[in-house]
PAMI-542121 format. One record per residue (C-alpha): x, y, z; residue in three letters; residue number from 1. Coordinates in nm, 2 decimals. Layout:
<atoms>
ATOM       c1       c2       c3    aa     i
ATOM        X        Y        Z   ala   NUM
...
</atoms>
This chain:
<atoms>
ATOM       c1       c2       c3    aa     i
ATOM    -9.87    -9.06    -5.95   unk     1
ATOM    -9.73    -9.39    -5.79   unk     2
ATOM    -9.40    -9.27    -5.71   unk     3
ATOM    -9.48    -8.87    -5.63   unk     4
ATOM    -9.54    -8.99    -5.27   unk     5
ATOM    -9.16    -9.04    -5.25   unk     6
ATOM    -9.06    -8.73    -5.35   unk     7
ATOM    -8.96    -8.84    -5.73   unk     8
ATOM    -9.04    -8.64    -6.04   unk     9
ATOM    -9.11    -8.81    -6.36   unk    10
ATOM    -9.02    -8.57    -6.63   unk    11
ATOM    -8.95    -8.62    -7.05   unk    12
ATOM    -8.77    -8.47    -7.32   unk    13
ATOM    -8.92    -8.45    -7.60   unk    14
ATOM    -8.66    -8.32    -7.90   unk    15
ATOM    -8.74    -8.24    -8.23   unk    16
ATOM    -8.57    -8.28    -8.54   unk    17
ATOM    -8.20    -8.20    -8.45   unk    18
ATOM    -7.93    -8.10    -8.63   unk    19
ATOM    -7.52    -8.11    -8.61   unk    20
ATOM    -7.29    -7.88    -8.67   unk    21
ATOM    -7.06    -7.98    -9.02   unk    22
ATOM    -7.29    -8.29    -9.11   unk    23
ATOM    -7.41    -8.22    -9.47   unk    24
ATOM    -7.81    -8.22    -9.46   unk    25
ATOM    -8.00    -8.41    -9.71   unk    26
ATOM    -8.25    -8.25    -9.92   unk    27
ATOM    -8.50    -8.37    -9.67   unk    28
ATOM    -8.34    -8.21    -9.42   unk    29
ATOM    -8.34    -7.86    -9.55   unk    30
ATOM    -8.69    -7.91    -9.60   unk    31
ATOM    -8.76    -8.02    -9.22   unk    32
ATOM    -8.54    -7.74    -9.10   unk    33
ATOM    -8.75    -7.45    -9.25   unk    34
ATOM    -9.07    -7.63    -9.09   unk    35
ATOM    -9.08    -7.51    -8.71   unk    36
ATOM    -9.15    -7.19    -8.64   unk    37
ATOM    -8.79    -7.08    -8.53   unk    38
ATOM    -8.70    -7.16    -8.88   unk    39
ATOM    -8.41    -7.39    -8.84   unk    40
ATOM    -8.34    -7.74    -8.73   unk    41
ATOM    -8.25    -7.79    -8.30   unk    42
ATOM    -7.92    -7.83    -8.21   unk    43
ATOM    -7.77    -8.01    -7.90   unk    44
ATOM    -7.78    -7.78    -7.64   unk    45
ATOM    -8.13    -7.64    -7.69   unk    46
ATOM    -8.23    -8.01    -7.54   unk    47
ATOM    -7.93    -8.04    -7.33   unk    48
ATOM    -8.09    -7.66    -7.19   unk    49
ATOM    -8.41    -7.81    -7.10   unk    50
ATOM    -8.22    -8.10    -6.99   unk    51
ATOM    -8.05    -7.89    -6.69   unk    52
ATOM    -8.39    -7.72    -6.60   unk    53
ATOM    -8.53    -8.03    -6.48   unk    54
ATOM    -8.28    -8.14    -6.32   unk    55
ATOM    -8.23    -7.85    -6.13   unk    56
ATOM    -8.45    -7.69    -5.81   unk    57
ATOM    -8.61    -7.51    -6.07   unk    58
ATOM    -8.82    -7.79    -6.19   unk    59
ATOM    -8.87    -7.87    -5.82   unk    60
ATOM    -9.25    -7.88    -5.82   unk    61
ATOM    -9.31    -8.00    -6.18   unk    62
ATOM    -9.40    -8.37    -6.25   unk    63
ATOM    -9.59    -8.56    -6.49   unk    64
ATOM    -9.46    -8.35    -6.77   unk    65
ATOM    -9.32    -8.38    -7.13   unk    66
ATOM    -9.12    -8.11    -7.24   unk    67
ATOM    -9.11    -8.09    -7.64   unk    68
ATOM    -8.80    -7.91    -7.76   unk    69
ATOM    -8.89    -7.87    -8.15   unk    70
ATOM    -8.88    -7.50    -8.22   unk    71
ATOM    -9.25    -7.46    -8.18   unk    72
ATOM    -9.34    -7.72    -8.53   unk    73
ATOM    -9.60    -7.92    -8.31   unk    74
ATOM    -9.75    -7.64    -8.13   unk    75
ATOM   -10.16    -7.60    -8.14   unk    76
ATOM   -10.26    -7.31    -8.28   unk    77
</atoms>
């Protein structure tokens, strides 16, 4: 709200439990993956995705927001 006036967005990623491609997951981690929703663990550039969005005219009128990226595991139902 202070800084809207200026023509600045203040905008957040949010990321979930993320993966990486060839790191061994822990037994823990197997667990988490098959928690969200989508059934598997995020990976880079499902953030770096939302990542471009607001920093692109797309997001142009969008403010005040956090974006969670985590396959849908902390939606409300």
């Amino acid at each position: 709200m202070e800084v809207a006036r200026y023509g600045l967005r203040v905008n957040c990623v949010v990321p979930g439990t993320h993966g990486r491609e060839g790191v061994e997951l822990s037994e823990f981690a197997k667990l988490a993956a098959k928690a969200p929703p989508l059934g598997r663990l995020g990976r880079p550039e499902d953030t770096a995705g939302v990542a471009v969005f607001l920093a692109s005219s797309l997001s142009s009128y969008m403010t005040g927001q956090a974006l969670v990226v985590d396959g849908g595991q902390t939606t409300m139902a």
